[in-house]
C-alpha positions as CSV (number, residue, x, y, z in Angstrom):
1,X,39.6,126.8,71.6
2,X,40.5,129.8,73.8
3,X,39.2,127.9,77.0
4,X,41.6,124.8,75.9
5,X,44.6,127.2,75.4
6,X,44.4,128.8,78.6
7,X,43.4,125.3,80.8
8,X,46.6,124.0,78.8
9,X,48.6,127.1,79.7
10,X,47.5,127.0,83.4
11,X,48.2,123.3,83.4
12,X,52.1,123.9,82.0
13,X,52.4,126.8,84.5
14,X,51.2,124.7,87.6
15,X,53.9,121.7,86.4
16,X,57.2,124.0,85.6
17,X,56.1,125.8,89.3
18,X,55.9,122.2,90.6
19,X,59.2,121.1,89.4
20,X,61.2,124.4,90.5
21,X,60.0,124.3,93.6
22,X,60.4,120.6,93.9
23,X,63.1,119.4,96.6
24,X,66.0,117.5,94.2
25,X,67.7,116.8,97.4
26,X,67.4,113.0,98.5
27,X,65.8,113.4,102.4
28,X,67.9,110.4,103.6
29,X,70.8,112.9,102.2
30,X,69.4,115.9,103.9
31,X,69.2,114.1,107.1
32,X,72.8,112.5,107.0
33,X,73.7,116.2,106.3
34,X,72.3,118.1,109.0
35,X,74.0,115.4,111.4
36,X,77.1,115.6,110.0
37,X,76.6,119.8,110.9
38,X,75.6,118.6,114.3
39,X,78.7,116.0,114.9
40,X,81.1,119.0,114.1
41,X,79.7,121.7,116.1
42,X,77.5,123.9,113.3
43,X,80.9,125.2,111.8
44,X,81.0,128.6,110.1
45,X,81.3,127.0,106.7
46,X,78.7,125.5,106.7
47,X,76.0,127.0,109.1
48,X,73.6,128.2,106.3
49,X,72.8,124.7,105.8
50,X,69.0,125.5,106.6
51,X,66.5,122.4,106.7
52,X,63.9,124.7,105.1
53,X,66.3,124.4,101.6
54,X,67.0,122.0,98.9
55,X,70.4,120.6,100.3
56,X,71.8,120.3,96.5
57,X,72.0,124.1,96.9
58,X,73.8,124.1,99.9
59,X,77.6,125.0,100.1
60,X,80.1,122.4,100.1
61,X,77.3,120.1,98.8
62,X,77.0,118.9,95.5
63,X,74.2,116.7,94.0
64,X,74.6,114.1,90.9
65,X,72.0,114.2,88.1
66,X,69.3,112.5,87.8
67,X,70.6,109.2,86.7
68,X,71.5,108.8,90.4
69,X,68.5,110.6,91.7
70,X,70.1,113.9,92.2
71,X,72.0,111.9,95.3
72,X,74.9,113.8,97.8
73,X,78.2,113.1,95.5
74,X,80.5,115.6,97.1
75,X,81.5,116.8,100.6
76,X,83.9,119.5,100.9
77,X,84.1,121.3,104.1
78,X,87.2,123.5,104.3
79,X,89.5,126.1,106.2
80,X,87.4,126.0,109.6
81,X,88.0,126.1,113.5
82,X,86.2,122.8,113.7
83,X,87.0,120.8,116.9
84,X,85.9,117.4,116.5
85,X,86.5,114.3,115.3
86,X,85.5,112.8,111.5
87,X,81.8,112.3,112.2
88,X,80.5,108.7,111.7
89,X,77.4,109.9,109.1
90,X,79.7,110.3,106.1
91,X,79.5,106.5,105.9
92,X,76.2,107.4,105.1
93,X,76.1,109.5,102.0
94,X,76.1,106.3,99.9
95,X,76.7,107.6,96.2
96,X,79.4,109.9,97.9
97,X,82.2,110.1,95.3
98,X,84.1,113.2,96.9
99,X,85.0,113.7,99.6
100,X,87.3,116.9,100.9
101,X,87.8,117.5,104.6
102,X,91.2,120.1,104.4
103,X,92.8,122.6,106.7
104,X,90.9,121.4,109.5
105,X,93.6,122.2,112.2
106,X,91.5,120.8,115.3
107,X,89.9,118.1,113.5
108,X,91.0,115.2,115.8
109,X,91.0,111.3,116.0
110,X,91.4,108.4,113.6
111,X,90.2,107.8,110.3
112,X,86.3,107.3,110.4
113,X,86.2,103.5,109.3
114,X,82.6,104.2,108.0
115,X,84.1,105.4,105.2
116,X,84.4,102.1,104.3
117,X,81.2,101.9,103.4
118,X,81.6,104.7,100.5
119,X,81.4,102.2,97.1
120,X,81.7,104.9,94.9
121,X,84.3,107.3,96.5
122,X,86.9,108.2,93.7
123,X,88.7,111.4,95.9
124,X,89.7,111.1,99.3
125,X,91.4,114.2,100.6
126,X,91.7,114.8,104.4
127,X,95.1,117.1,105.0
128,X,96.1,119.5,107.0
129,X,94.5,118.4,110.1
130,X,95.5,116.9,113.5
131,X,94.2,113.5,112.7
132,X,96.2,110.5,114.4
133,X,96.1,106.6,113.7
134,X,97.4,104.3,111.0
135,X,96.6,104.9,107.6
136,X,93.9,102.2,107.3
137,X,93.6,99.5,105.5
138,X,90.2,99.7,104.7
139,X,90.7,102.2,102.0
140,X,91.7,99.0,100.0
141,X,88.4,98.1,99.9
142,X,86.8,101.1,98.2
143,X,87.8,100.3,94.3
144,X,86.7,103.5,92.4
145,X,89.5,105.5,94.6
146,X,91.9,107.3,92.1
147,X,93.2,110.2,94.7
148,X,94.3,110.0,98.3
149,X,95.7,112.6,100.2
150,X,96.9,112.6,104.1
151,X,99.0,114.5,104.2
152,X,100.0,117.3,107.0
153,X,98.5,114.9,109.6
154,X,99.9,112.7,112.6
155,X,99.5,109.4,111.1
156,X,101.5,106.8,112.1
157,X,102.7,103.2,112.1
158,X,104.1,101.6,108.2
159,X,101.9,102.0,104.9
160,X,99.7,99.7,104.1
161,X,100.8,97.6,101.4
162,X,97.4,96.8,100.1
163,X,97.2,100.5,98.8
164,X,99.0,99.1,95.5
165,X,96.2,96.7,95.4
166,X,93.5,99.8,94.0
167,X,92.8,99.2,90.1
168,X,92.5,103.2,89.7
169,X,94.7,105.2,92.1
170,X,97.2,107.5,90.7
171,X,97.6,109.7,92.9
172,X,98.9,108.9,97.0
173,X,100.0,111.7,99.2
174,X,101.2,110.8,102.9
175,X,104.0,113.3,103.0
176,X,104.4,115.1,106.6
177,X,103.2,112.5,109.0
178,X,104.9,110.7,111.3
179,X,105.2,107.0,109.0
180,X,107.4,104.5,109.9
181,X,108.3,101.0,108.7
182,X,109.8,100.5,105.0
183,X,108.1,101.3,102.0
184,X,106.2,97.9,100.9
185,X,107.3,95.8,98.4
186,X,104.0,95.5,96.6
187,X,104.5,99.1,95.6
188,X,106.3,98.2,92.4
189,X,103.1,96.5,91.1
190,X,100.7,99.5,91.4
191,X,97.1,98.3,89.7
192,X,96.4,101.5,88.6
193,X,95.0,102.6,85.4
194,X,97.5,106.1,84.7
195,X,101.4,106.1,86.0
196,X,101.5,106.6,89.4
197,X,102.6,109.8,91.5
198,X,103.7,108.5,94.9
199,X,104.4,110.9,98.1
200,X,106.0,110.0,100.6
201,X,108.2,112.7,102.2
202,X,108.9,114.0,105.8
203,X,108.2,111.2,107.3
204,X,110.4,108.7,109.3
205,X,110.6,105.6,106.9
206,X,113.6,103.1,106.8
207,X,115.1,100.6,105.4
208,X,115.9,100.1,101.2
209,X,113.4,101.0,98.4
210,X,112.1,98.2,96.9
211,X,113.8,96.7,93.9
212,X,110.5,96.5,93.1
213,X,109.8,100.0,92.3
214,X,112.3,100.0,89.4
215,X,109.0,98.1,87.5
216,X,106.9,101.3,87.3
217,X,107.1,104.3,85.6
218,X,106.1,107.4,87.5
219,X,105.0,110.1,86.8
220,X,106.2,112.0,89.9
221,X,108.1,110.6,93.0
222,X,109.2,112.1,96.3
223,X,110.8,110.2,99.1
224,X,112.8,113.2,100.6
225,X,112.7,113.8,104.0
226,X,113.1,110.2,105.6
227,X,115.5,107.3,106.5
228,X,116.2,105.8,103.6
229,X,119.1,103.9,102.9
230,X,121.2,102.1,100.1
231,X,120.4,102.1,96.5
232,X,118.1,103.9,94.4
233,X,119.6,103.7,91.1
234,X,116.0,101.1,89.9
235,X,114.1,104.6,90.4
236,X,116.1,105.6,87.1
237,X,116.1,104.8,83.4
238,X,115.9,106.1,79.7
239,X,112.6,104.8,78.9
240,X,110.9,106.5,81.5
241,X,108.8,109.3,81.4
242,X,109.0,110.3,85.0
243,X,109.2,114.2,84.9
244,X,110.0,114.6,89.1
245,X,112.3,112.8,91.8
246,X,113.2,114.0,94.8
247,X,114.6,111.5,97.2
248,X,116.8,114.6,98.9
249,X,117.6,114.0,102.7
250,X,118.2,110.4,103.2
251,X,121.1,108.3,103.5
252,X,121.1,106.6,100.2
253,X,124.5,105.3,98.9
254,X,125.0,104.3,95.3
255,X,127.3,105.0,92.3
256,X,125.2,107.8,90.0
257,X,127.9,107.5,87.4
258,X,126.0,104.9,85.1
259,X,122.7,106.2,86.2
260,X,120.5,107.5,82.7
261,X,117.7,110.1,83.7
262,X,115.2,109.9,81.9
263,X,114.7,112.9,79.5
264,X,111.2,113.5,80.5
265,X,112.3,115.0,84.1
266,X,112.5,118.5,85.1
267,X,113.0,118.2,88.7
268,X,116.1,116.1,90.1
269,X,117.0,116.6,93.6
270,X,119.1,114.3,95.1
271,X,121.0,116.5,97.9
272,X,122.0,115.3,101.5
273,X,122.7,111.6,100.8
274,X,126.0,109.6,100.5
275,X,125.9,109.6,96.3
276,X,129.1,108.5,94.8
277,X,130.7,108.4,91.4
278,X,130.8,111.5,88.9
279,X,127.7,113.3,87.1
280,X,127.2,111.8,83.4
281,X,127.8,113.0,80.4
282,X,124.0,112.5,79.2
283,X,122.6,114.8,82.2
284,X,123.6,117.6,79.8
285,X,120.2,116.7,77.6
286,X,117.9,116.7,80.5
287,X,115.7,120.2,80.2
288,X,115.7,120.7,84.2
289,X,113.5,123.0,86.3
290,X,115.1,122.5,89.2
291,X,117.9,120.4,90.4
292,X,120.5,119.7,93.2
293,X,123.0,117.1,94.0
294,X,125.1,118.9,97.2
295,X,126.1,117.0,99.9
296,X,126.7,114.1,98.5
297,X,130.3,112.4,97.7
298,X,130.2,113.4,94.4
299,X,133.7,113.6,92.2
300,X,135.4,114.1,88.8
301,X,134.3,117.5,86.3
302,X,130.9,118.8,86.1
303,X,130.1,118.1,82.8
304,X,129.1,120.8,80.1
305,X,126.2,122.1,78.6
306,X,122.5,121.6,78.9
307,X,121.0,123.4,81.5
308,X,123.8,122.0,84.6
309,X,125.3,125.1,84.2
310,X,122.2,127.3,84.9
311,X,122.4,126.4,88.4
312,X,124.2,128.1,90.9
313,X,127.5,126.4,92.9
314,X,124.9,125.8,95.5
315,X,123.3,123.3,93.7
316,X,126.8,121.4,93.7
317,X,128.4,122.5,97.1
318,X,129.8,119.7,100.0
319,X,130.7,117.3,97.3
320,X,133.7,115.0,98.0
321,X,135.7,116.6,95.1
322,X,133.2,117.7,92.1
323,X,134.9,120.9,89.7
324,X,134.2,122.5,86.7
325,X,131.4,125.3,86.1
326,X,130.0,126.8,88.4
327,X,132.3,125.5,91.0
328,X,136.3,126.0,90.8
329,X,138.0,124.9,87.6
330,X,139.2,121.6,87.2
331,X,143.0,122.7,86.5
332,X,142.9,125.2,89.5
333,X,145.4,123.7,92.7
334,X,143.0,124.5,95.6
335,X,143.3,123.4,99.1
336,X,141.9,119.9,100.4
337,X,139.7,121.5,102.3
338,X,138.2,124.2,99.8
339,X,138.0,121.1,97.2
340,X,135.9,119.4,99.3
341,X,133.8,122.1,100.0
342,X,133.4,122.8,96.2
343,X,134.0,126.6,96.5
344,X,132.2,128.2,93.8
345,X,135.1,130.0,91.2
346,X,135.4,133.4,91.5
């Protein structure tokens, strides 16, 4: 009995030393890995990668369980002085379902279009680098994507319109590049599975918003910083539940005075366009964060209550002839010039 206890002991000791010491990292993985390392120049970040280790343990590495065999299913490789471009071999990590190449300011060249091959790639977030090109229209392909960010890059040429096509993005970020073209129509019939939080700002896109867009309800929209002209009143409505716009710096022109904002939003900015008619009445039930309509053509009284008068006259300045709290009073006779200014009262 004492000579079974012990061979049974030695036999659960040799199995649990076995399976800690056993490599969970996939070797096609590994290899793919230490390329990768190679193709960007052994980067601090990552230059403990060590062949000698089990790459799930590696930084900027994570490994699924083992209902995908303890495959590669994030990348993140971060905040470097990497000079190179995207390397081809992360079209090789094929259960990849993250992957995170950010503030990367000499990371160079186009889009890898291997990462077309990534079936399983849900977050795609590759920022703050000095990547150039089109934003491809390959990414259209890859069906389990619910995040992409591109932004602070210098991507250029119009926006693929097949984006709207993905059945579970909710998320696209391609503010502070260097876009042209309009937005696409197809926008207003986003597949997606949650509302949609759309990015576009500080680019140089043109043209009208799509009618289109008026269909969705987003959660969070900014178009600031661009070209944009004409209407934009569709982006509004009381069944909403939108809770930011900001379509700021453009050169849209419609009549706000009809215009019901949603209750749901906390952030309005609409300064620097060509916005005529007078603020409404039901603005006065929004809860607002932040908000500013200046320079714009904005007239009539500011109307009172709710949070429009916890925002300073700056918030309402270069009107055509807006008054009331916090600017001058309505009944005050002020110069032409001071009313369109909107000086604040003293």
């Amino acid at each position: 009995m004492h000579k079974t206890t012990t061979l049974l002991f030695s036999l659960f000791t040799v199995l649990l030393t076995t399976s800690f010491s056993k490599d969970l990292c996939h070797k096609d993985d590994k290899n793919t890995l230490l390329k990768i390392k190679k193709s960007l120049n052994n980067p601090y970040t990552i230059i403990s990668w060590d062949p000698k280790d089990d790459c799930c343990t590696w930084v900027s590495v994570d490994c699924g369980d083992a209902t995908v065999d303890h495959r590669v299913i994030s990348l993140d490789i971060s905040n470097d002085n990497v000079s190179a471009q995207i390397p081809p071999e992360v079209g090789d990590l094929p259960y990849l379902q993250t992957l995170i190449l950010r503030k990367l300011p000499n990371l160079s060249g186009e889009i890898q279009p291997t990462i077309a091959k990534l079936k399983y790639l849900r977050f795609l977030w590759l920022s703050w680098t000095n990547l150039t090109g089109p934003v491809p229209e390959f990414l259209s392909q890859l069906k389990d994507l619910e995040y992409i960010n591109l932004s602070f890059n210098k991507l250029s040429g119009s926006i693929p319109g097949s984006l709207s096509l993905l059945p579970k993005l909710g998320i696209l970020e391609l503010s502070r590049n260097k876009l042209t073209g309009s937005i696409p129509e197809s926008f207003g019939s986003f597949k997606g599975e949650l509302p949609p939080e759309l990015f576009l700002s500080h680019n140089q896109l043109s043209g009208s918003i799509p009618k289109s867009l008026g269909n969705l309800d987003f959660n969070r929209i900014d178009f600031s910083r661009n070209n944009l002209e004409g209407d934009a009143s569709m982006m509004f409505g009381a069944k909403k539940t939108t809770l930011s716009i900001n379509l700021s710096r453009n050169k849209l022109q419609f009549d706000i005075s009809k215009v019901i904002v949603a209750t749901t939003v906390n952030n309005l900015d609409l300064n620097h366009n060509g916005i005529t008619g007078s603020i409404p009445v039901q603005w006065t039930e929004l809860t607002l964060q932040s908000f500013n309509v200046s320079y714009n053509r904005l007239c009539g009284s500011i109307p009172q209550g709710g949070d429009l008068q916890r925002f300073d006259a700056y918030a309402y300045l270069h009107n055509k002839c807006l008054c009331g709290a916090p600017l001058q009073s309505c009944n005050v006779k002020i110069q032409a010039t001071d009313l369109y200014l909107n000086l604040p009262s003293e």
